[in-house]
C-alpha positions as CSV (number, residue, x, y, z in Angstrom):
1,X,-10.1,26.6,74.5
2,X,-7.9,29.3,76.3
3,X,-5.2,28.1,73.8
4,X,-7.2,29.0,70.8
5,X,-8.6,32.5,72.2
6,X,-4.9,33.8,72.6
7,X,-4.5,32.8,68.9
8,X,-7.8,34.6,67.6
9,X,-6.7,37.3,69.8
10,X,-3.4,37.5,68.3
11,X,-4.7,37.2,64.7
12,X,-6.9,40.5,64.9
13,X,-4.0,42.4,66.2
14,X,-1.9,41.7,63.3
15,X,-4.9,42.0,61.2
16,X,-5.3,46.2,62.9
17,X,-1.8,46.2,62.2
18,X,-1.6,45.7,58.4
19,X,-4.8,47.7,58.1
20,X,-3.0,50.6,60.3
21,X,-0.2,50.2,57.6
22,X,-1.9,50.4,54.4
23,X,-3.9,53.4,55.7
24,X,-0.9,55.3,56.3
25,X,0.3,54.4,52.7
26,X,-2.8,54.9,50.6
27,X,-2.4,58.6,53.1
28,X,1.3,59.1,51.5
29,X,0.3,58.5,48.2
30,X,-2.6,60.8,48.3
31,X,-0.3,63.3,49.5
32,X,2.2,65.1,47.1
33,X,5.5,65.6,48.9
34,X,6.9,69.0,49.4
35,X,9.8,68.6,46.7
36,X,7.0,67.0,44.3
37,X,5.3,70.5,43.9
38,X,8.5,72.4,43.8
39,X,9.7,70.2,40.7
40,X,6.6,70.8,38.7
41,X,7.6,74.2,39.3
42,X,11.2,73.8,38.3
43,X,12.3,75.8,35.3
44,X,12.9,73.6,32.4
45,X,15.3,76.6,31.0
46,X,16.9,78.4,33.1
47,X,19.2,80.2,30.2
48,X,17.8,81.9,27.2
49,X,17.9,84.9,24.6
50,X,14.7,86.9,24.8
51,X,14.1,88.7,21.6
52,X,12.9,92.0,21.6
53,X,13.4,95.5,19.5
54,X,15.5,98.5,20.8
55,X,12.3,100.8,21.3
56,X,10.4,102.3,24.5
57,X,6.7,100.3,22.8
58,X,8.1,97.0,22.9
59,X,10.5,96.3,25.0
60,X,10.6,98.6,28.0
61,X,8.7,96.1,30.5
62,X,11.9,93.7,29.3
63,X,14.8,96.0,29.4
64,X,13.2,97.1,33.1
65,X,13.3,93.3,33.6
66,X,16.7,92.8,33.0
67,X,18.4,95.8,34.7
68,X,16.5,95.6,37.8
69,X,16.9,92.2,38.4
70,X,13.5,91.1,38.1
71,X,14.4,88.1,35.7
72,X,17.2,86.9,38.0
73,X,14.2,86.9,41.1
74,X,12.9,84.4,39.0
75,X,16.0,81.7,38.4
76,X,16.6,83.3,34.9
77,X,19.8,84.2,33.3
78,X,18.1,86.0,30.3
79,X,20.1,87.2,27.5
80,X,18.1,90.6,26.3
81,X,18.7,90.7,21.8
82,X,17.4,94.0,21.1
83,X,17.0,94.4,17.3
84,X,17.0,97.6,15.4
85,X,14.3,97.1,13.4
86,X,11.1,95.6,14.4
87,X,9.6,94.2,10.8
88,X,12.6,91.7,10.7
89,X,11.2,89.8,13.5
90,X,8.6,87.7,11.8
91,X,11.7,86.2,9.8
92,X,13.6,85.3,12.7
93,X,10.4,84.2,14.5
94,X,9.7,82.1,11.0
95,X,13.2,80.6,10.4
96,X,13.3,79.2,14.1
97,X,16.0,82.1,15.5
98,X,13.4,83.4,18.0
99,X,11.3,81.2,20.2
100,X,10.5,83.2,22.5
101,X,10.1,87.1,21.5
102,X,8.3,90.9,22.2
103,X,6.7,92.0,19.1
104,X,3.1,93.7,17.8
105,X,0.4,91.4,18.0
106,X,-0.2,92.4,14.3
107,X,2.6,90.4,13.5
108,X,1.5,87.5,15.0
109,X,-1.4,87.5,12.7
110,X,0.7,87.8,9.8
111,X,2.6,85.0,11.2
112,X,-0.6,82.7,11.9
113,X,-1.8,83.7,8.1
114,X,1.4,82.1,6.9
115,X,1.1,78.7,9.3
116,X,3.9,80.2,11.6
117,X,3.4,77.7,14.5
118,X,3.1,81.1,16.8
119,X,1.0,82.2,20.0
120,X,0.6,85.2,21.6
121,X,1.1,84.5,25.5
122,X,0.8,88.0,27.6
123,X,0.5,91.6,26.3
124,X,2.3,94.2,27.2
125,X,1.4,97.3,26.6
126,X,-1.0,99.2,24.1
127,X,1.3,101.7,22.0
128,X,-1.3,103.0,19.1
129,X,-0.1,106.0,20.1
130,X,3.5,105.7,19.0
131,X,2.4,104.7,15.6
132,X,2.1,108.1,13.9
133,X,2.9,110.7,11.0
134,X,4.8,113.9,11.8
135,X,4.8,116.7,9.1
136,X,7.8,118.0,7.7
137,X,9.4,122.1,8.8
138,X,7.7,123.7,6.4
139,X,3.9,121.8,5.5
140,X,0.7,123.5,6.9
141,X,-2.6,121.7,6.7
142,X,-6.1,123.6,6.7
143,X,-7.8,120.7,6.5
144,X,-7.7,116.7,6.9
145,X,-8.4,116.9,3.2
146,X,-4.7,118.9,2.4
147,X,-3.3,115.4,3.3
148,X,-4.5,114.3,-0.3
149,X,-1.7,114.6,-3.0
150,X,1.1,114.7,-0.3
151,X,4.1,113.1,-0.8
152,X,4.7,110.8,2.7
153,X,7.3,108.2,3.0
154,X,6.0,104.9,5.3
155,X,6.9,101.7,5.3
156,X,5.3,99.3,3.5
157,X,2.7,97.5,5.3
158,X,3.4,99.9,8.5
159,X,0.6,99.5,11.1
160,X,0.1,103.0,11.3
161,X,-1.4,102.8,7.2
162,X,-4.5,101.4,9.1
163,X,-4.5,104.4,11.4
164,X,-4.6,106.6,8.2
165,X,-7.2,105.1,6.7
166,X,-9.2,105.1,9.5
167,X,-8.7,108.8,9.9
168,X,-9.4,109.2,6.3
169,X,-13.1,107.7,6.8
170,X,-14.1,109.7,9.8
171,X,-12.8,112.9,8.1
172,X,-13.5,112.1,4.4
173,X,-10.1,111.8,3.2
174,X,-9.4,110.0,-0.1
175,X,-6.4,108.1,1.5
176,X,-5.6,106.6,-2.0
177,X,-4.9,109.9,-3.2
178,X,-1.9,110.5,-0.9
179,X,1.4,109.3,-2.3
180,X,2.6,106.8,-0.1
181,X,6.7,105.9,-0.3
182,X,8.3,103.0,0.9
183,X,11.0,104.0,2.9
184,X,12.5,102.9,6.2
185,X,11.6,105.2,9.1
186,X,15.3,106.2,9.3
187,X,16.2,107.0,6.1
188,X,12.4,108.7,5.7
189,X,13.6,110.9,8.8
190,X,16.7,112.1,7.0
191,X,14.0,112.7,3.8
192,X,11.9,114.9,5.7
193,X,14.4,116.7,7.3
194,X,15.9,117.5,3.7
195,X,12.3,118.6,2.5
196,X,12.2,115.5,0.0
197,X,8.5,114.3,1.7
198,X,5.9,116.3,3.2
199,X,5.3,114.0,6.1
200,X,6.9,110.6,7.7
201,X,4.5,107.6,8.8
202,X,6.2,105.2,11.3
203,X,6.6,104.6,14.7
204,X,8.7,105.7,17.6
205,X,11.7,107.2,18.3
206,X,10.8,108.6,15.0
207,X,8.2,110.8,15.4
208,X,9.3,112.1,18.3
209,X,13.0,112.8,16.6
210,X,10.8,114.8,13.7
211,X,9.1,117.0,15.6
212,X,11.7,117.8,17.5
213,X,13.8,118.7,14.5
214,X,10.8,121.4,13.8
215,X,8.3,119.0,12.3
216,X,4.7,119.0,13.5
217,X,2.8,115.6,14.9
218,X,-0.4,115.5,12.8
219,X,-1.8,112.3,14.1
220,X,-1.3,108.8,15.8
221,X,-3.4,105.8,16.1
222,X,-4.7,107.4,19.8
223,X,-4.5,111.8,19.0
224,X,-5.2,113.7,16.2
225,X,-3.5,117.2,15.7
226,X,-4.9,117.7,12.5
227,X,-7.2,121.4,12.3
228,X,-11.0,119.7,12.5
229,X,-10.3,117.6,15.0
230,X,-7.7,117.8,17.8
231,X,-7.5,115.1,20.8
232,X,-8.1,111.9,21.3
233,X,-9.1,109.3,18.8
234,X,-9.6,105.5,18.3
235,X,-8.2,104.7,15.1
236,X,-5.8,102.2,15.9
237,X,-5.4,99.7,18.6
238,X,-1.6,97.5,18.5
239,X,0.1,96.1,21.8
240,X,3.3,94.7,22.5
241,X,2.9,91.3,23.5
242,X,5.5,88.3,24.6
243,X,5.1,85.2,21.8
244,X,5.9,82.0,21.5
245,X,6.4,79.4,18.9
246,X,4.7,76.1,19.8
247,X,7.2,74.1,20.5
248,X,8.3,76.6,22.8
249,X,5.2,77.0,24.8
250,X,4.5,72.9,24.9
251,X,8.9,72.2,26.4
252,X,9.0,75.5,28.4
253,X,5.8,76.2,30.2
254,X,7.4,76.8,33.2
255,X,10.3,79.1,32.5
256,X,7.8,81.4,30.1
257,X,5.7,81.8,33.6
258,X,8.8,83.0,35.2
259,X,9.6,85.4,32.3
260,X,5.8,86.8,32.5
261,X,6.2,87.6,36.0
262,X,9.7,89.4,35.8
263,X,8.0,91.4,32.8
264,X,4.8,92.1,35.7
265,X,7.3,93.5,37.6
266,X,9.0,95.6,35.1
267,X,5.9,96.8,34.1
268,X,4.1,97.9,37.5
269,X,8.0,99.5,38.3
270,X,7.3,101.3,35.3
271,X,4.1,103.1,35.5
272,X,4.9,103.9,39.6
273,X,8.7,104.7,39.0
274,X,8.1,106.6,35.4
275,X,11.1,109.1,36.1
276,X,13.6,106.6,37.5
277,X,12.9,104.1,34.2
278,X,13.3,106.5,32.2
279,X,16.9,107.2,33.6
280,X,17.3,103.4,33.5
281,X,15.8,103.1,30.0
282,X,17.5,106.3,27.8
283,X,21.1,105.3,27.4
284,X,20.1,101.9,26.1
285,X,17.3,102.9,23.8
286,X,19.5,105.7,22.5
287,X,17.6,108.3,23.1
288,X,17.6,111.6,25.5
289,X,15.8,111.7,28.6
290,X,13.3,114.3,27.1
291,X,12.8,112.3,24.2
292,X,12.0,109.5,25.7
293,X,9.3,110.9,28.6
294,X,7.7,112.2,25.1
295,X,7.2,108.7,23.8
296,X,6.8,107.1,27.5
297,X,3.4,109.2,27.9
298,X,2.3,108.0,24.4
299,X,2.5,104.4,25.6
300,X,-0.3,102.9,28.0
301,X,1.8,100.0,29.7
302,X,-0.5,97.7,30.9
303,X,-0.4,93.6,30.5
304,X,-4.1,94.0,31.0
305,X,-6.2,91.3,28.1
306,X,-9.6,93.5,28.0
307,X,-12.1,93.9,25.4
308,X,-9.8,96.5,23.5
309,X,-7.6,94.3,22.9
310,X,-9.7,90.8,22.7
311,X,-11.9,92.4,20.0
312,X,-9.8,94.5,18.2
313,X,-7.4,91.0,17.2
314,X,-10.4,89.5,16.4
315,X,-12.1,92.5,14.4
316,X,-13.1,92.6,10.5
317,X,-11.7,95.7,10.0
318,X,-8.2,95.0,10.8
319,X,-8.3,91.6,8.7
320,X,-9.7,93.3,5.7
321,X,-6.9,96.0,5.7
322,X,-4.1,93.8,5.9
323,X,-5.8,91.1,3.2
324,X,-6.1,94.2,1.0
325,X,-2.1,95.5,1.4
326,X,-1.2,91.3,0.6
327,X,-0.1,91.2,4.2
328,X,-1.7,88.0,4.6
329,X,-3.6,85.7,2.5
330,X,-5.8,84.1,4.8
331,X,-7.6,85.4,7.9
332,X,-7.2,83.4,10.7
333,X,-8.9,82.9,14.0
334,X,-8.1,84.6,16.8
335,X,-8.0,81.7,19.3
336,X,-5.9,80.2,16.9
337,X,-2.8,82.5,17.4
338,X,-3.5,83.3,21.5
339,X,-2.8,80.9,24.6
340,X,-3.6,82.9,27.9
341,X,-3.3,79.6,29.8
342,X,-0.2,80.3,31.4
343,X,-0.9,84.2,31.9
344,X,-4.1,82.4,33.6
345,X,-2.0,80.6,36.3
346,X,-0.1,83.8,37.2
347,X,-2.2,86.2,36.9
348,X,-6.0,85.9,36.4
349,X,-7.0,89.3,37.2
350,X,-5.2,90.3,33.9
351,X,-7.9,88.7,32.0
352,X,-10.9,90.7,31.5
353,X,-12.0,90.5,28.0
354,X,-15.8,89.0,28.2
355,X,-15.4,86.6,25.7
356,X,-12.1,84.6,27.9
357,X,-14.1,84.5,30.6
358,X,-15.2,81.3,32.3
């Protein structure tokens, strides 16, 4: 009997001690490792070209970015491509030669219109005021209405056309009776300054470059200067934003994270170190320290996603226009062409717009 107690005895403690065992396993598997967590945070890129255009509106936050350091912080070795010329970005973006980009969010709607697989990912800034018209040396307006019958060179399909037009409603202009020409904003600076228009619709380091060559600003999407009504105005809204194609977003989700926080930094080291960015900033945009501060303070630069922005994308009014000027065909959904997730993991407090709320 004594013989057989010893062997239940011994039974039950190897019984506790497989028990003991699988406990502390099912415990280690519950658990993620320390290294797990840092690999799903590992960058799945950690070189790459970020597009962008050579121009205060867009790509300040980026240039910031890159000369500070701030995309290094973040394991990056970024490669800044600044091109000259904004427009031809939604080529590149279409024919696969930029993945990953800084551009309006206008264009992204053209994009989407066109089933560009494209999303917009953060915004950076809201720059309606840089998209203006300056008047040539010698033109004097009494009135909104003098605008009518002018001669002004703009490129077609410009985003500041929509600021026109809306000027032209609130004031009674007939906007279809101004003579609009297509011209490139650099080549319709040079015909203003030779008197051969009698204003120049584009965007910055333009208008800034006109009125400083004795030209007067007459409006942007943000101010009016025009005699009836002087200050500010809301006949435009257009942001800067970071896009992504969708097979960029769905391989890199990680690595466009890392880029969103370098450009948070960028951004917050521009709006508390304006003087020292713009020292930073002038000799790579091109531009004079004066001229630039000009077109700084005409920028809001804020990666903010309120209910400007949020209903403005989504608004009729910006559709119709650009299915009227053949700048898209179809008008698509505004979720359609945004994915805040990732902004959401990094920074929630940047979404405010009522309808992205939980």
């Amino acid at each position: 009997m004594l013989k057989n107690l010893k062997w239940q005895y011994l039974i039950i403690i190897v019984m506790m001690t497989l028990m003991a065992c699988s406990n502390n396993t099912n415990t280690s598997e519950a658990q993620s490792p320390p290294g797990d967590q840092e690999e799903s945070e590992e960058l799945e890129m950690s070189e790459l070209t970020l597009m962008g255009v050579r121009d205060p509106q867009i790509s300040a936050a980026q240039i910031i970015a890159d000369e500070l350091g701030y995309f290094e912080e973040e394991g990056l070795d970024v490669t800044n491509h600044l091109i000259e010329n904004g427009p031809e970005m939604g080529s590149m973006i279409a024919g696969g030669s930029a993945p990953i980009s800084l551009m309006s969010n206008f264009l992204s709607i053209t994009l989407k219109s066109s089933d560009v697989p494209i999303n917009v990912v953060a915004v950076l800034d809201q720059m309606a005021g840089t998209q203006a018209m300056v008047g040539s040396e010698n033109l004097e307006l009494e009135s909104a209405k003098d605008l009518e019958g002018l001669t002004i060179g703009m490129p077609n399909g410009a985003e500041v056309r929509y600021a026109i037009e809306s000027m032209g409603e609130e004031l009674d202009v007939d906007v279809d009776k101004i003579n609009f020409v297509n011209i490139g904003p650099s080549d319709g600076l040079a015909a203003l300054q030779r008197g051969d228009l009698d204003a120049l619709a584009a965007w910055e380091p333009f208008i800034t470059k006109g009125t400083q060559a004795g030209g007067e600003f007459i409006l942007s999407g943000r101010e009016s200067n025009l005699p009836e009504l002087k200050g500010d105005v809301n006949w435009l809204s257009v942001h800067s934003t970071l896009m992504a194609t969708d097979e960029f977003l769905a391989e890199n989700p990680n690595t466009i994270k890392a880029i969103i926080r370098a450009l948070k930094k960028g951004t917050d080291y521009i709006n508390e170190n304006r003087e020292d960015a713009i020292t930073t900033l002038a000799p790579i945009l091109r531009l004079s320290e004066s001229e630039l501060k000009e077109i700084m303070n005409r920028n809001v630069y804020s990666m903010e996603v309120d209910n400007t922005y949020w209903n403005e994308s989504n608004s009729e009014g910006i559709m119709d226009y650009f299915m009227r000027v053949g700048n898209i065909q179809s008008k698509p959904e505004v979720t359609s062409y945004h994915d805040f997730s990732l902004l959401q993991e990094v920074f929630p407090d940047l979404i405010t717009a009522d309808e992205l709320q939980n």
